[in-house]
N, C-alpha and C positions, 0 to 999 in steps of 0.2 A: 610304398610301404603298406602294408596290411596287417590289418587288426586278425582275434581269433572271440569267439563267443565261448564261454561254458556254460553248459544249464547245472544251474548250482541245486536245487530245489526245485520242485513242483510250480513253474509259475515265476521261477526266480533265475537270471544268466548273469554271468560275470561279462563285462567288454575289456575286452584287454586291448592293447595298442601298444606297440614299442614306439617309445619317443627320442631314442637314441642315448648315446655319451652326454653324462651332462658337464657341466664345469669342474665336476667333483672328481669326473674320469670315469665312473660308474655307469653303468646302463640300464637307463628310467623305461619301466612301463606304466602305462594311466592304466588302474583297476577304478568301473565303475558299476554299480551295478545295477539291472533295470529288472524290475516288475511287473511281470502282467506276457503278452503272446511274446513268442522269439521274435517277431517280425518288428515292433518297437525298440526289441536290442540291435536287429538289423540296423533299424534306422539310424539307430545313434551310433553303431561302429561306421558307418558310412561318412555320419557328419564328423567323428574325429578323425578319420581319416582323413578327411577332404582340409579339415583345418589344420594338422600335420604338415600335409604338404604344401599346405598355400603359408604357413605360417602365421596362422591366426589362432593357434590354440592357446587356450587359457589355462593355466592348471584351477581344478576347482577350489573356489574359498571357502570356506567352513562355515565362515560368520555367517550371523543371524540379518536377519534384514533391522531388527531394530539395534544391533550393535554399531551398522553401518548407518543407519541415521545418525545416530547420537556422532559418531565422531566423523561426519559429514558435517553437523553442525555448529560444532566445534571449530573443523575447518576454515565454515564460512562465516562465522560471528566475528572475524578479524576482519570480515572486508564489505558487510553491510552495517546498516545502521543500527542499534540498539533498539529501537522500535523492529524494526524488520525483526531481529534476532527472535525478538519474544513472540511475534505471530507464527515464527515458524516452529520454535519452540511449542505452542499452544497448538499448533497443528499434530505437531509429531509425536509427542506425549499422550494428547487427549484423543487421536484419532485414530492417525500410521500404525503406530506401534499398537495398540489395544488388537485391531483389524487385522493385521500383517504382520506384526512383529514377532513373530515365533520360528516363521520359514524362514529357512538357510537361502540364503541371496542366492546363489543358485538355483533353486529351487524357485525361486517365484516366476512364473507365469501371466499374461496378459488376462488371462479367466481367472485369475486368484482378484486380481484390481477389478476387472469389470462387476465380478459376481460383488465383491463388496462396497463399490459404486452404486449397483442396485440395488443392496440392500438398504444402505445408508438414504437412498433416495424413497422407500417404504417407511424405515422404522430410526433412522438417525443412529444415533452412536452405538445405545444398546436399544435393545426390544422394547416398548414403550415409551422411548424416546422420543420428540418431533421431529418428523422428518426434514431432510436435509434439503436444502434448496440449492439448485443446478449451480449457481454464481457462488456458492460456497462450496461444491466439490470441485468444480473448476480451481479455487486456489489449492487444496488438497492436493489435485491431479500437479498444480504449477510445481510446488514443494515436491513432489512422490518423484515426479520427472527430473527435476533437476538434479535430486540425489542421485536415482541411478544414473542419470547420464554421468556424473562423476566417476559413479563406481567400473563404466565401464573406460574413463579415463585411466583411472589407476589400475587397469586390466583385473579386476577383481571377477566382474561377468562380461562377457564377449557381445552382448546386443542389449537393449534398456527393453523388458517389456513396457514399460508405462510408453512407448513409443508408439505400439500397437494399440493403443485403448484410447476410445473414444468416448469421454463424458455423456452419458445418456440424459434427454432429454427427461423435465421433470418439473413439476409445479415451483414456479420461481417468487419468492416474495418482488414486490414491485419494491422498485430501487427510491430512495427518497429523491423527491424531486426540488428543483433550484425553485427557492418559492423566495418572492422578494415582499419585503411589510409594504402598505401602502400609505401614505403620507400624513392619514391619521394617526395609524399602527406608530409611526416614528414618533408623532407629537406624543402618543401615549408613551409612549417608553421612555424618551426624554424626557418627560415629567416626572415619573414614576422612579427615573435614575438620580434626581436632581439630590445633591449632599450627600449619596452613593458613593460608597471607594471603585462602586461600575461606574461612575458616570463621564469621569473623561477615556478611560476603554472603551464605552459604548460610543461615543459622542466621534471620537479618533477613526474608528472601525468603519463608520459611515462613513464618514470624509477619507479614507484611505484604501477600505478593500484589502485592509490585511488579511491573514489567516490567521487563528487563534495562536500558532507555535508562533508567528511572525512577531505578533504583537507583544505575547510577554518575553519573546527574546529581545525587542527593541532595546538599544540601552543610548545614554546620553550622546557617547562618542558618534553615532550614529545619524544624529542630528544637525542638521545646520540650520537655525532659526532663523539668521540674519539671512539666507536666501531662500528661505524656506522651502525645504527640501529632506527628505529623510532617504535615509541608505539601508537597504534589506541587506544585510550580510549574514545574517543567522535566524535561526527559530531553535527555541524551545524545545526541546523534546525529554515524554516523561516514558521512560522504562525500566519495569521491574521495579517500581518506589524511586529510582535513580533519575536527576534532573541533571542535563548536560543542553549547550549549547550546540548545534550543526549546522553546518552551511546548506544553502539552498543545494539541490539536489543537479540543477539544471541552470543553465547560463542565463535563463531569460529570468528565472527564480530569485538573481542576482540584477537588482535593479534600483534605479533611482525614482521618487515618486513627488512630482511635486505638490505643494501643500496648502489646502485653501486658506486665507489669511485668518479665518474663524479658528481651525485649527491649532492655528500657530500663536492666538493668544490666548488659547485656553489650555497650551503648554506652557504657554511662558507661566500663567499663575498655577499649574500645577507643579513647574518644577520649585515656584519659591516657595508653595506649602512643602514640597520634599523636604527644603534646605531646610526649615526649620524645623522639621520633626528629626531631620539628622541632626543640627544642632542641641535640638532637647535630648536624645537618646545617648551623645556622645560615644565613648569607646562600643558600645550595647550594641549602635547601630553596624548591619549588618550589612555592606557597602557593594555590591556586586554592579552598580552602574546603571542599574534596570531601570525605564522610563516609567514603567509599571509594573510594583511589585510589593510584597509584604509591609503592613506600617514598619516591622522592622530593618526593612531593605531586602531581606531574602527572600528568594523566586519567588513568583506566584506559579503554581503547579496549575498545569491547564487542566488537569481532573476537577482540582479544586473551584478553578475559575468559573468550568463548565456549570456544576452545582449550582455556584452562588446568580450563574445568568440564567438557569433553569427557576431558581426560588423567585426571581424577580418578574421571569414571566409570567405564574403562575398569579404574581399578584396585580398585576395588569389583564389578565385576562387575556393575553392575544393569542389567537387558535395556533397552536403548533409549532412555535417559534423557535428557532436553535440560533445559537451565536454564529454558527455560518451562514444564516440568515442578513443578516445584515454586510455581511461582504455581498453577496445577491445583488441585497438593494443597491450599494455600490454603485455594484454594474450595468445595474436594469435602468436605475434615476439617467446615468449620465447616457446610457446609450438612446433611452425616450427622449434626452436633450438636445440630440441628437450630435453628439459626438462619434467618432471617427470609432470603429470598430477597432481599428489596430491600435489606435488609444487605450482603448479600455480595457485590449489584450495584454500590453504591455503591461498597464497601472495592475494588471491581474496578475501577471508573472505565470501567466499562461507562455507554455512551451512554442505555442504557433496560434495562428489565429483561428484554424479551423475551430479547436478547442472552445473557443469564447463563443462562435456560433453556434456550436452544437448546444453546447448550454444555456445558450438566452437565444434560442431561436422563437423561443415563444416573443418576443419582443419584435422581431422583423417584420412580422405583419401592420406592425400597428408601425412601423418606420417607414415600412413600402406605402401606405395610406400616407401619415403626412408629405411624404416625398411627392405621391403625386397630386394633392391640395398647394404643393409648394409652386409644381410647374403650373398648374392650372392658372396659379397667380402670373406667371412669367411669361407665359403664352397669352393671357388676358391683358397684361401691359403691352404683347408686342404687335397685338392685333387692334389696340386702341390707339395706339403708337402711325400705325398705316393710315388709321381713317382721317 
């Protein structure tokens, strides 16, 4: 099968291609037309040809690249999670579409993403903007890619440029780092929390190594005091103003955790202040099951929660402190106790254990030192032992 070219204008050719009978019974030719030397119309009646008869041609789609965002995301807000939804949303909106969103998806090219890549990595969204750091165009790139790979599922475009483009290297802000309080740091905030609506969240959080969604999705059914033991089945999650409950993402996210005895009597007298503030609130009270949640029963919103551990640290004084700070300590106390790393992987609801050392590798040094102060003892008992 062979194409024919016409020079339509000074500069301008038509590509024709017969594509045969179509279902209709009629017979289709693709008119496209290209810009600029013959030799680039060449090119492209060659490549509709070759895709003709290999059977890979696409007929072109009209849409815009930000038409096919939006109901790309649409597609997929049925099959991730509400938080996911709104990141991606916040990407597409505030970024995709501003940058890109005007080219016909066809039309987009792998130097339409890089050059906006680079730009973004100069001057950020618009011109005077801060610039963008490499680990935030990288999710950009994750989002940008995923859509067209879609697009070229549903044969909309025939190959993904974002396939071709490689995130350019670029001044990166330093990632926050796993910083654990030190045992002052705890006495101070345990104090500072003490007749606080924080203070059995805070107090829990340590002895548990929850996550913040973990902790105010905890609910009563969840619990089992008499063997002292609590069950991760859900967290929290807040998006778009909307609070809904979700399950761990991952099997090990899904886990049993058991409960130091401290813990577990300073549930039992929190759960019988609950009873009597639901007793005094009666029909008012706002009953969702929460271990920890509004005087009136309803969610505590982890935005909200975040504030009120932000206000408190500021009145303690401790340098830098976030409430995922205290899942850290967590992990950092019981691994310095020298407990079993795959322990403390699990108790984390870490996917694999790599994961737990990669993030408390600062702790292994000080584990490898007492480890070998421990044989020094063992080997000094076995040589006292001989004489």
């Amino acid at each position: 099968m062979k194409g024919t070219i016409f020079r339509r204008s000074p500069g301008s050719w038509s590509v024709v291609v017969p594509m045969g009978y179509g279902p209709d019974g009629k017979y289709h030719r693709s008119w496209q037309t290209v810009r600029g030397p013959k030799k680039d119309a060449e090119r492209l009646l060659a490549t509709l040809v070759h895709q003709v008869n290999t059977g890979t041609y696409i007929e072109p789609c009209e849409l815009s690249l930000h038409e096919h965002l939006r109901e790309w995301l649409a597609y997929v807000s049925k099959r991730l999670s509400a938080r996911t939804v709104q990141r991606y949303a916040e990407i597409i909106e505030g970024h995709l579409i501003p940058a890109l969103g005007t080219k016909r998806l066809v039309d987009l090219r792998p130097l339409d993403i890089s050059r906006y890549y680079d730009y973004a990595l100069a001057h950020g969204r618009l011109a005077g903007d801060a610039p963008l750091s490499r680990s935030t165009l990288l999710k950009f790139h994750h989002v940008l890619h995923k859509a067209l790979k879609e697009a070229v599922a549903w044969q909309r475009i025939a190959t993904n440029p974002a396939a071709a483009v490689t995130v350019p290297n670029g001044a990166d802000r330093p990632a926050a780092k796993a910083r654990s309080l030190t045992d002052e740091e705890c006495a101070r905030l345990l104090r500072a929390v003490a007749g606080d609506r924080l203070e059995v969240p805070v107090l829990f959080t340590l002895a548990t190594g929850l996550r913040r969604g973990e902790l105010l999705g905890l609910r009563w059914c969840d619990l089992d005091l008499e063997a002292a033991k609590l069950r991760v089945a859900h967290s929290l999650e807040e998006a778009g103003g909307v609070l809904r409950l979700k399950e761990p993402k991952t099997r090990a996210g899904r886990r049993t955790i058991p409960l130091p005895a401290t813990a577990v009597q300073v549930l039992r007298h929190h759960r019988a202040a609950q009873d009597e503030l639901r007793l005094a609130s009666g029909p008012a009270y706002d009953d969702h099951d929460h271990v920890f949640c509004l005087p009136d029963g309803s969610p505590w919103r982890p935005s909200a929660f975040s504030v009120a551990f932000h206000r408190l640290v500021k009145r303690t004084a401790i340098e830098a402190a976030r409430f995922h700070d205290l899942r850290h300590t967590h992990a950092t106390q019981l691994l310095r106790a020298g407990v079993a790393p795959k322990v403390v992987s699990e108790r984390l609801g870490h996917a694999n254990i790599a994961i737990t050392l990669d993030i408390y590798a600062h702790v292994l040094p000080e584990m490898q030192n007492e480890a070998a102060a421990r044989m020094d003892v063992i080997l000094q008992r076995a040589l006292g032992a001989e004489q």
